[in-house]
VOPAGU-2260 file (C-alpha; in pm, 1 decimal, decimal comma):
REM VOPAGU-2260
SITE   aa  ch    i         X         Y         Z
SITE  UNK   A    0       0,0       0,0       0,0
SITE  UNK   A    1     141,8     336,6     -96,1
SITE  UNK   A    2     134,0     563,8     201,3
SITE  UNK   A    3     -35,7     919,1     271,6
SITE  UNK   A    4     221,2    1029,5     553,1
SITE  UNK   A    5     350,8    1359,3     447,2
SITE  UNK   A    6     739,9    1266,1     614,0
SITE  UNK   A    7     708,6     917,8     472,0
SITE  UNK   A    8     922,2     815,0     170,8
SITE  UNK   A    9    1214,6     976,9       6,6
SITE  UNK   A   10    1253,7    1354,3     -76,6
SITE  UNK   A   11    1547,3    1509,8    -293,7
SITE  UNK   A   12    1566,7    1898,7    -309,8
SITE  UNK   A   13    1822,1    2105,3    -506,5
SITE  UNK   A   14    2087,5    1806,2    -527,8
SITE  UNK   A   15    2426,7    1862,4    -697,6
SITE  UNK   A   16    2570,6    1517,9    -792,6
SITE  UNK   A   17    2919,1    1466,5    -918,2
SITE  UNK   A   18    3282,0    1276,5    -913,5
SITE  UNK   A   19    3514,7    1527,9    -659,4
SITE  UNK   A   20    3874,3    1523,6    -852,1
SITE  UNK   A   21    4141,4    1716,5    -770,2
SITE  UNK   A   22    4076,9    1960,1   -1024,3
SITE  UNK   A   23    3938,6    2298,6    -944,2
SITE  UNK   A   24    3591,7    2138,4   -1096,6
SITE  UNK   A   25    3404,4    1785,8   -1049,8
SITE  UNK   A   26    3492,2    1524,0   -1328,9
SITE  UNK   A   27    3079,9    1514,2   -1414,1
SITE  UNK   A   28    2808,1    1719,2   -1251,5
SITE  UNK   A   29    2473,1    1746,6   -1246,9
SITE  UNK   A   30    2242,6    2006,3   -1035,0
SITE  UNK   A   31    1937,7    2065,6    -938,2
SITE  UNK   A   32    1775,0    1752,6    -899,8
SITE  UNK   A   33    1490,4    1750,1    -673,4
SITE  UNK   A   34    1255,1    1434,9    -693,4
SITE  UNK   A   35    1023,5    1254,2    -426,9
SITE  UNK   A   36     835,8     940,0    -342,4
SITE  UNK   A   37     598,9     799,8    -116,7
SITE  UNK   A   38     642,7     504,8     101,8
SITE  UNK   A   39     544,3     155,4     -66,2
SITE  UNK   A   40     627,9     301,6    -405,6
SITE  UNK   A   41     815,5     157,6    -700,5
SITE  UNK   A   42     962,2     397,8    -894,7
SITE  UNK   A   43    1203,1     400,8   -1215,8
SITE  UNK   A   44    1503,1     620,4   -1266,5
SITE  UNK   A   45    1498,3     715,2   -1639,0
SITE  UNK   A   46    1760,9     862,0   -1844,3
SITE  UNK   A   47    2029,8     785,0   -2151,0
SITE  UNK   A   48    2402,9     639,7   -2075,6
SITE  UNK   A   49    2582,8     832,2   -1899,8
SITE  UNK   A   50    2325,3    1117,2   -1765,3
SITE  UNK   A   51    2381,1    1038,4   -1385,6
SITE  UNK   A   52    2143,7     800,6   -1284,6
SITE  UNK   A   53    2421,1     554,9   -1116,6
SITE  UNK   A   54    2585,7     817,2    -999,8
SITE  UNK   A   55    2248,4     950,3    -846,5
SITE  UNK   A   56    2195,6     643,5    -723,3
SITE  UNK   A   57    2522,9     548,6    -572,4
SITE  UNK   A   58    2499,5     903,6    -418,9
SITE  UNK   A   59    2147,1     845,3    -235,7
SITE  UNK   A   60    2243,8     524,8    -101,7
SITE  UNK   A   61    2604,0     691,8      53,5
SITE  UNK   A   62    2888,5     532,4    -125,5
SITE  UNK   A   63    2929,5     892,4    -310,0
SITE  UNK   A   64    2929,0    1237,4    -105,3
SITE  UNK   A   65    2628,4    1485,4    -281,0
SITE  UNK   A   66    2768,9    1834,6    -360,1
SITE  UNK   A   67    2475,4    2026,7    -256,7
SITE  UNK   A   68    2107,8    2022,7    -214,2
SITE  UNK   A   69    1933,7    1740,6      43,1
SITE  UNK   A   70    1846,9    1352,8      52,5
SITE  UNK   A   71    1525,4    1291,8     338,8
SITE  UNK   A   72    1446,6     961,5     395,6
SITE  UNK   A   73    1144,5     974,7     616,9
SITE  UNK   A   74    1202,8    1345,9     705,0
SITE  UNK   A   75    1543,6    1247,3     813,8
SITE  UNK   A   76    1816,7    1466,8     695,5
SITE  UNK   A   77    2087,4    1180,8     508,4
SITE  UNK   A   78    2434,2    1374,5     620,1
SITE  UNK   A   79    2315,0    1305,9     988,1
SITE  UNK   A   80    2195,6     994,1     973,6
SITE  UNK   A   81    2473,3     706,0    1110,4
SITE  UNK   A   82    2655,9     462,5     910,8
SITE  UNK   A   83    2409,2     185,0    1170,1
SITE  UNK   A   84    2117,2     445,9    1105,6
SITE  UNK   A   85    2145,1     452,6     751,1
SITE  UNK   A   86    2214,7      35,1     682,9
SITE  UNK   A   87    1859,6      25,9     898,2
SITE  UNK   A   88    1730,3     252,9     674,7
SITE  UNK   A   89    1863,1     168,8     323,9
SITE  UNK   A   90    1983,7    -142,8      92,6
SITE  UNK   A   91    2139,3    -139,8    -195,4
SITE  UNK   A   92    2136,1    -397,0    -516,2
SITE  UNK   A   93    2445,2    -339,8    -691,1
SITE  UNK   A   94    2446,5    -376,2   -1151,5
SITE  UNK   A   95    2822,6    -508,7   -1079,9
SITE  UNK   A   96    2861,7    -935,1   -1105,3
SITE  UNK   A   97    3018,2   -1005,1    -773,7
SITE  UNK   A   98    3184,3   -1326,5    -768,6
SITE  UNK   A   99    3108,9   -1528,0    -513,3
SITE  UNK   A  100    3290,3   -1828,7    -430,7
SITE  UNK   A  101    3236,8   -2115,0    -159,0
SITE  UNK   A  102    2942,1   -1920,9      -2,1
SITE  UNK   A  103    2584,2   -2081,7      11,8
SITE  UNK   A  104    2263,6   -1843,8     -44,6
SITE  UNK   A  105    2154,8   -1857,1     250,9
SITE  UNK   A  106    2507,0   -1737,5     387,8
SITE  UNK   A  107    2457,3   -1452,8     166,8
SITE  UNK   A  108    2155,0   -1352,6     222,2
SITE  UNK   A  109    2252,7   -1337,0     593,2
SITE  UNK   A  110    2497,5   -1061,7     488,4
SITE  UNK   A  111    2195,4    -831,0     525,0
SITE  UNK   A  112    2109,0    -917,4     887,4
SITE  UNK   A  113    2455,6    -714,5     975,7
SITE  UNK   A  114    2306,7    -364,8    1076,8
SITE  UNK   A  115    2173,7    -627,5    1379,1
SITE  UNK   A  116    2380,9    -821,9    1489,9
SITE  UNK   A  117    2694,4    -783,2    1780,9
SITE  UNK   A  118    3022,1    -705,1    1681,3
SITE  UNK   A  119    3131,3   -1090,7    1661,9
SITE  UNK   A  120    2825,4   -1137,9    1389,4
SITE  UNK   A  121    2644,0   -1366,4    1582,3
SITE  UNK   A  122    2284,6   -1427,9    1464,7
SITE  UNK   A  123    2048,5   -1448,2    1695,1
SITE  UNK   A  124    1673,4   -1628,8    1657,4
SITE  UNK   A  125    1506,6   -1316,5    1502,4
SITE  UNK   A  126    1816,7   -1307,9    1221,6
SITE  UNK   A  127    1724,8   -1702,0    1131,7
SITE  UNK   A  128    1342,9   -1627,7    1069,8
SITE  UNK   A  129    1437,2   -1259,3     861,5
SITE  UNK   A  130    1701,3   -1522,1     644,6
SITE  UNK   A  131    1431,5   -1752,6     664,3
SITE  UNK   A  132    1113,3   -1499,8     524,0
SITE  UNK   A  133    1385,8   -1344,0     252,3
SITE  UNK   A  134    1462,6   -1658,0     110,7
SITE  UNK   A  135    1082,8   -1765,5     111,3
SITE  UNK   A  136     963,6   -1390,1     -12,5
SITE  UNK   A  137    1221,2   -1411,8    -318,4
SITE  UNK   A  138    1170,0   -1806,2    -387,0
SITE  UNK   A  139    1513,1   -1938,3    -307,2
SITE  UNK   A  140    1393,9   -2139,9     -11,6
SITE  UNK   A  141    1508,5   -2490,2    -190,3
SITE  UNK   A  142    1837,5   -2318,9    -285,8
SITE  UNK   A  143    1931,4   -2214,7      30,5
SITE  UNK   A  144    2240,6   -2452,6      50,8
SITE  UNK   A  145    2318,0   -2419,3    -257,1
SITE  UNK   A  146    2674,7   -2268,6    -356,5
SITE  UNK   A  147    2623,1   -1853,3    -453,9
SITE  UNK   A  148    2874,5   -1966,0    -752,7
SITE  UNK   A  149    2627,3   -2263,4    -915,5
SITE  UNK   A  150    2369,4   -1995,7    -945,9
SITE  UNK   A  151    2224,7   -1897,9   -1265,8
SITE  UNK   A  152    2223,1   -1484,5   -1340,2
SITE  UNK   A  153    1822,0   -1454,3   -1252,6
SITE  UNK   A  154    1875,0   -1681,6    -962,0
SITE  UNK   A  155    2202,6   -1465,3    -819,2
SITE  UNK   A  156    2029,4   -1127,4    -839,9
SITE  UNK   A  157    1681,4   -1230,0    -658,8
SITE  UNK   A  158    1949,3   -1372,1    -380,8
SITE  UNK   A  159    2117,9   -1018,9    -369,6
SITE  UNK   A  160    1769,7    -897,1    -371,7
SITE  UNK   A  161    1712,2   -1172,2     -92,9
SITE  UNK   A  162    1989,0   -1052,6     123,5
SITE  UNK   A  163    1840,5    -655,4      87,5
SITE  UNK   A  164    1525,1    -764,5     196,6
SITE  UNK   A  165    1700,2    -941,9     470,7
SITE  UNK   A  166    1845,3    -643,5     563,6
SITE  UNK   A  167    1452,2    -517,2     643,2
SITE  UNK   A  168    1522,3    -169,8     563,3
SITE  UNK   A  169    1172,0      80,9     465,1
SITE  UNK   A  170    1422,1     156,2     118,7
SITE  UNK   A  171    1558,0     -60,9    -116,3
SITE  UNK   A  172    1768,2      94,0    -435,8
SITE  UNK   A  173    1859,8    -105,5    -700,7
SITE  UNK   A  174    2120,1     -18,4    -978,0
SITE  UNK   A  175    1973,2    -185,1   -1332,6
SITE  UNK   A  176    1871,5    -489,4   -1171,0
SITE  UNK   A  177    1828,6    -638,6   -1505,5
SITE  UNK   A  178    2099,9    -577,9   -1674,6
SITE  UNK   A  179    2225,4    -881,8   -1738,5
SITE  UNK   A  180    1918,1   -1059,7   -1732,7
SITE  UNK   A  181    1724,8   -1246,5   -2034,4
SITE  UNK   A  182    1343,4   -1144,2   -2094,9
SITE  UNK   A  183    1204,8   -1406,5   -1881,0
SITE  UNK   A  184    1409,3   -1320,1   -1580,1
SITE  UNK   A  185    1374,4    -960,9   -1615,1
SITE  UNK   A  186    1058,9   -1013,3   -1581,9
SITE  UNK   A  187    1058,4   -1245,1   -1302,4
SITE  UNK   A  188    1260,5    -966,2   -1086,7
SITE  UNK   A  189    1010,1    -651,8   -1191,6
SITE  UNK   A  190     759,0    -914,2   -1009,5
SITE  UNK   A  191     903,4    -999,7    -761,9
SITE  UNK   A  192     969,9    -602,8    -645,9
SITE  UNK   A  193     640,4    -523,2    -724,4
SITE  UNK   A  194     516,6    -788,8    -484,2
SITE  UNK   A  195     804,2    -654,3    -222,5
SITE  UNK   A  196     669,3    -292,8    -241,3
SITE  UNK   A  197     246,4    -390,0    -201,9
SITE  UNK   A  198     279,9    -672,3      15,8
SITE  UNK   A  199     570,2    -517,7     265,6
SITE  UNK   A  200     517,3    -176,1     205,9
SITE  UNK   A  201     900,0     -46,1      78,7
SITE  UNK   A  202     976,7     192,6     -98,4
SITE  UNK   A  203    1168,0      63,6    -446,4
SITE  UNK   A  204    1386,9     299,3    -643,8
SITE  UNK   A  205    1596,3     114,2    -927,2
SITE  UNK   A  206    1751,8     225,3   -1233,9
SITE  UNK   A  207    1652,5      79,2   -1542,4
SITE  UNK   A  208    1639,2      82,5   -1960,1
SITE  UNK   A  209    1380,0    -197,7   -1960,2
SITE  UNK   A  210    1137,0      45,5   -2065,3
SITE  UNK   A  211     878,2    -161,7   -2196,1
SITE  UNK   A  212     822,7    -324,0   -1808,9
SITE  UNK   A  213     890,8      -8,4   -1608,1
SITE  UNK   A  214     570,9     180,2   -1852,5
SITE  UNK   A  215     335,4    -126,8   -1729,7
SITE  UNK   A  216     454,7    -231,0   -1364,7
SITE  UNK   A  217     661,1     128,6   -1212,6
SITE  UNK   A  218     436,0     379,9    -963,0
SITE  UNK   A  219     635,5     681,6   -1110,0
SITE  UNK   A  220     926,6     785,4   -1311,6
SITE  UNK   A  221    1200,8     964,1   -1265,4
SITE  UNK   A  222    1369,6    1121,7   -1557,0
SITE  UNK   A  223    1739,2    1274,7   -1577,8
SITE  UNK   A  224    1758,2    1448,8   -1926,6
SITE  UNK   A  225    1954,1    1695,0   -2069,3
SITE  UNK   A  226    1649,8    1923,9   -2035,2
SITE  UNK   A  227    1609,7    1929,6   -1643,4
SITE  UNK   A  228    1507,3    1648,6   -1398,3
SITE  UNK   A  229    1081,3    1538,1   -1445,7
SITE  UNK   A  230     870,0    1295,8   -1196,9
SITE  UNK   A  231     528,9    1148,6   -1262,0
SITE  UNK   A  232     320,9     867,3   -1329,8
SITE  UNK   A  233     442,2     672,1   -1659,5
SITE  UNK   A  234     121,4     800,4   -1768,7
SITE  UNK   A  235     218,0    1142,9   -1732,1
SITE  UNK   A  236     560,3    1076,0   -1879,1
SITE  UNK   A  237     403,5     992,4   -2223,9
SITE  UNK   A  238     148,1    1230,4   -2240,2
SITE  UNK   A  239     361,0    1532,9   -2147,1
SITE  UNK   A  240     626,8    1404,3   -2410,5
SITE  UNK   A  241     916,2    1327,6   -2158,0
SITE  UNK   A  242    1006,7    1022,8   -2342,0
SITE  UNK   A  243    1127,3    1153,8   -2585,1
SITE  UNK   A  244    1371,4    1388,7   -2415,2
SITE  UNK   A  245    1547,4    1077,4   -2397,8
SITE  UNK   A  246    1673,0    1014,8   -2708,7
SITE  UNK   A  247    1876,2    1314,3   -2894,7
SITE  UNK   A  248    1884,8    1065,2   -3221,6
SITE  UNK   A  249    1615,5    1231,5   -3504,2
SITE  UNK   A  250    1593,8     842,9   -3603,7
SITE  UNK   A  251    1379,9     703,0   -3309,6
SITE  UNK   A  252    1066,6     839,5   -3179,0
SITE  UNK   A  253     805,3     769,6   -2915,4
SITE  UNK   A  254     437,1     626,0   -3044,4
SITE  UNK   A  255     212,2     733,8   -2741,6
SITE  UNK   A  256    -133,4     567,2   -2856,8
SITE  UNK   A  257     103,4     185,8   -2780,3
SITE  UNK   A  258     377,5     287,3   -2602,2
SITE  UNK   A  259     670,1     210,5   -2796,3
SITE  UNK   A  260    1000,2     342,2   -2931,0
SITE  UNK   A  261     982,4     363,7   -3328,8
SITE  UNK   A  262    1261,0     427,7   -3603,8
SITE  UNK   A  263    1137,5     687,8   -3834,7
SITE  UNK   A  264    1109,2     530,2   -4151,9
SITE  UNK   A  265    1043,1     668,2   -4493,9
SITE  UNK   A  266     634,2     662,4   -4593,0
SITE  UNK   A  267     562,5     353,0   -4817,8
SITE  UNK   A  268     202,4     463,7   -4849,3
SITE  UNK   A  269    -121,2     434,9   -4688,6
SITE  UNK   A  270    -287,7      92,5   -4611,0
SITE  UNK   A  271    -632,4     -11,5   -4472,3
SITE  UNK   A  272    -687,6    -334,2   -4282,9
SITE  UNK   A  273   -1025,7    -469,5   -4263,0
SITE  UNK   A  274   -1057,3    -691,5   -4006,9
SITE  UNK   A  275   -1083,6    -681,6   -3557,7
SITE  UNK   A  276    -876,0    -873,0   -3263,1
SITE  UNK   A  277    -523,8    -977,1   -3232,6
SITE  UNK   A  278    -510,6   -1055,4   -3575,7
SITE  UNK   A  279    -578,8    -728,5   -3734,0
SITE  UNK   A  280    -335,1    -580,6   -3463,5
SITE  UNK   A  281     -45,9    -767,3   -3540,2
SITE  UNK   A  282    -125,1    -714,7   -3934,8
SITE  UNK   A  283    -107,6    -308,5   -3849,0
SITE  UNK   A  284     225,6    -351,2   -3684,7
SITE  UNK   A  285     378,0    -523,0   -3973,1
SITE  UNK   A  286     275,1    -278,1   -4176,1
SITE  UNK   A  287     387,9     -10,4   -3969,2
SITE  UNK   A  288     720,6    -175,4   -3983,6
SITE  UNK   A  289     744,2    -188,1   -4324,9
SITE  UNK   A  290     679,8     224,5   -4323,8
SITE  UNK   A  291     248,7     219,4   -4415,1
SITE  UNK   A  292      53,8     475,7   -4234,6
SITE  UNK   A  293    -278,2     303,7   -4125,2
SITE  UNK   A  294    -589,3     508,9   -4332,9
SITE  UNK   A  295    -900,5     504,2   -4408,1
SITE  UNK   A  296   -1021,8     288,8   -4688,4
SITE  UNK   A  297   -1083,1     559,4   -4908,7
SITE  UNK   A  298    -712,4     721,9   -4864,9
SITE  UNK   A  299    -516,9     385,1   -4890,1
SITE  UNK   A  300    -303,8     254,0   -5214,9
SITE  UNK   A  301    -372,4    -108,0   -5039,9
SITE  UNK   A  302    -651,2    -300,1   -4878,9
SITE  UNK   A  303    -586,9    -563,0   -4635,2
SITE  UNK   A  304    -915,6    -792,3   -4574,4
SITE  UNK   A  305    -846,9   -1030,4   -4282,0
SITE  UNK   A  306   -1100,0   -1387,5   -4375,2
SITE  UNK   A  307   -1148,0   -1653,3   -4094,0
SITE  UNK   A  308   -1007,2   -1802,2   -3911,1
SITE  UNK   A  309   -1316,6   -2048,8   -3970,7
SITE  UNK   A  310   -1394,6   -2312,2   -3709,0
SITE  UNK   A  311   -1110,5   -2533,3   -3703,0
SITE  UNK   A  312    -926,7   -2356,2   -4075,2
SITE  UNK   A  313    -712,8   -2128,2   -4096,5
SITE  UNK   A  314    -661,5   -1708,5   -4147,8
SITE  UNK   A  315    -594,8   -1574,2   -4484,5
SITE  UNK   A  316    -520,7   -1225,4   -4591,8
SITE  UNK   A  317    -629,2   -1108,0   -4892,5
SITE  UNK   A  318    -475,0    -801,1   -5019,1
SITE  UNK   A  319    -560,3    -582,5   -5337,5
SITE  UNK   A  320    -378,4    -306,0   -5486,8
SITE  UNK   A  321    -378,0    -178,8   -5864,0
SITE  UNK   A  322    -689,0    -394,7   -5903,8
SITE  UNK   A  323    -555,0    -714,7   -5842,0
SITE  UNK   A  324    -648,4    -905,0   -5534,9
SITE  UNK   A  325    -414,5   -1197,8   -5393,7
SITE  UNK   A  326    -445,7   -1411,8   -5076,4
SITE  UNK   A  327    -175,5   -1534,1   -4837,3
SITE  UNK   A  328    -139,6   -1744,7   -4568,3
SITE  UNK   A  329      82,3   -1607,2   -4337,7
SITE  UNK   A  330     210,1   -1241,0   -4275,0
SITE  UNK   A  331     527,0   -1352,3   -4374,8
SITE  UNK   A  332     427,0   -1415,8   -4719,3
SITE  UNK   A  333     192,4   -1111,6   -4715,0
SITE  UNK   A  334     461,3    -861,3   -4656,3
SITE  UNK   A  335     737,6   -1023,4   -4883,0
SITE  UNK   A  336     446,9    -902,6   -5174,7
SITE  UNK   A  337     397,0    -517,3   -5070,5
């Protein structure tokens, strides 16, 4: 559940991000960045390589002193908070492949019980159960004595994702979790936060280029552009044209009415497709690929009429143009003809 308390959740005002050198100047800078977030939300830092969204991120969670402005987590200020306070208050998921060598999940995942436990490291009963629930919560009970090494890359980040929630912090930040991931586990890991921040209540900031996902599953966006710093629903972030601060490249554009990045392609004509359903949908993007602008009937050079599929047969397109009329079985075929 996302949370009305008005001190509840992250706030950044005026922050000045950067690499310190010992140059007169910072190596890379980038100022006035102000964002928030309410508690239980999952939100997506958006921007291009090399904007500042690691660095923002590495700079929230402390490994990277800010250069002005403020970081509140809860209301509290994040220069005063202690190196205890602020590992009971924040965990990080690091994009870097840590190699991790005779170590068994469930020893790693007990990594994040540190912030409790005495100076020898001893875990007490309450540090079992969190190990216990993390495993459980990120499905890695049955490879809990399994060696860190032997698992596979969607497997080793919901462990380090295991060990954060071990860690039972109110924040968790998370540095392109998917980066390395195929579809299906990228997939598997925007679930498995999603069901993090509604069922526990924590607030998930992660960086990410897995737009697609982050448009259908993310609470809010965050955007770093070139332009200035924008927050808002995904929603808002195609309707107000965000997106496409994104990409300085006159080749690509952003297609609000589906959501997707598109090349721009040189027109091949106007096309009408007569038909309804997923058929008719996937016809329209394969023409759209091939550069047609979906018309009206009256304003297209080709007509596309979608027949069956009859009970138990099979779907044919027919297509005319110049008069003559020819029917395919496939879009494959279709498009190799116009």
């Amino acid at each position: 559940m996302i949370s009305s308390c008005d001190t509840c959740g992250i706030r950044v005002n005026n922050l000045k991000i950067g690499y310190a050198t010992t140059a007169p100047e910072p190596a890379f800078t980038r100022e006035g960045i102000t964002f928030s977030a309410s508690g239980g939300e999952m939100i997506a830092l958006i921007g291009r390589n090399g904007i500042g969204k690691s660095t923002l991120i590495h700079t929230m969670a402390g490994f990277l002193k800010s250069l002005g402005g403020e970081i509140l987590w809860n209301g509290m200020t994040a220069e005063k908070l202690t190196p205890r306070e602020r590992s009971r208050m924040i965990s990080f998921v690091s994009t870097e492949r840590i190699h991790l060598t005779h170590m068994q999940v469930a020893d790693l995942v007990a990594y994040g019980r540190f912030p409790y436990t005495n100076w020898f490291g001893r875990m007490q009963a309450s540090d079992e159960q969190a190990v216990a629930e993390a495993l459980e919560k990120t499905g890695l009970t049955k490879y809990a004595r399994r060696q860190a090494d032997q698992l596979s890359d969607g497997e080793r980040q919901r462990a380090m994702i295991a060990r954060a929630v071990a860690q039972d912090t109110p924040f968790i930040l998370l540095d392109e979790p998917t980066a390395f991931l195929d579809v299906n586990g990228k997939y598997e890991i925007f679930h498995l936060l999603h069901q993090l921040a509604r069922q526990s209540g924590k607030t998930i900031l992660l960086s990410t280029h897995d737009l697609h996902i982050a448009l259908r599953e993310m609470d809010k966006f965050w955007l770093l552009t070139d332009n200035g710093a924008f927050e808002g629903a995904p929603e808002d972030a195609v309707m107000q044209g965000w997106l496409g601060l994104l990409f300085n490249n006159p080749l690509i554009g952003f297609y609000k009415p589906t959501g997707d990045f598109l090349f721009h392609k040189n027109s091949s004509g106007n096309a009408w497709v007569e038909g309804d359903g997923e058929t008719a949908y996937w016809t329209r993007r394969a023409l759209a690929r091939r550069g047609f602008t979906i018309s009206s009937k009256e304003d297209a050079a080709i007509h596309i009429l979608i027949i069956g599929p009859e009970e138990g047969g099979n779907t044919l397109w027919q297509l005319t143009s110049g008069g003559n009329t020819r029917t395919f079985a496939s879009i494959y075929d279709l498009m190799k003809e116009i």
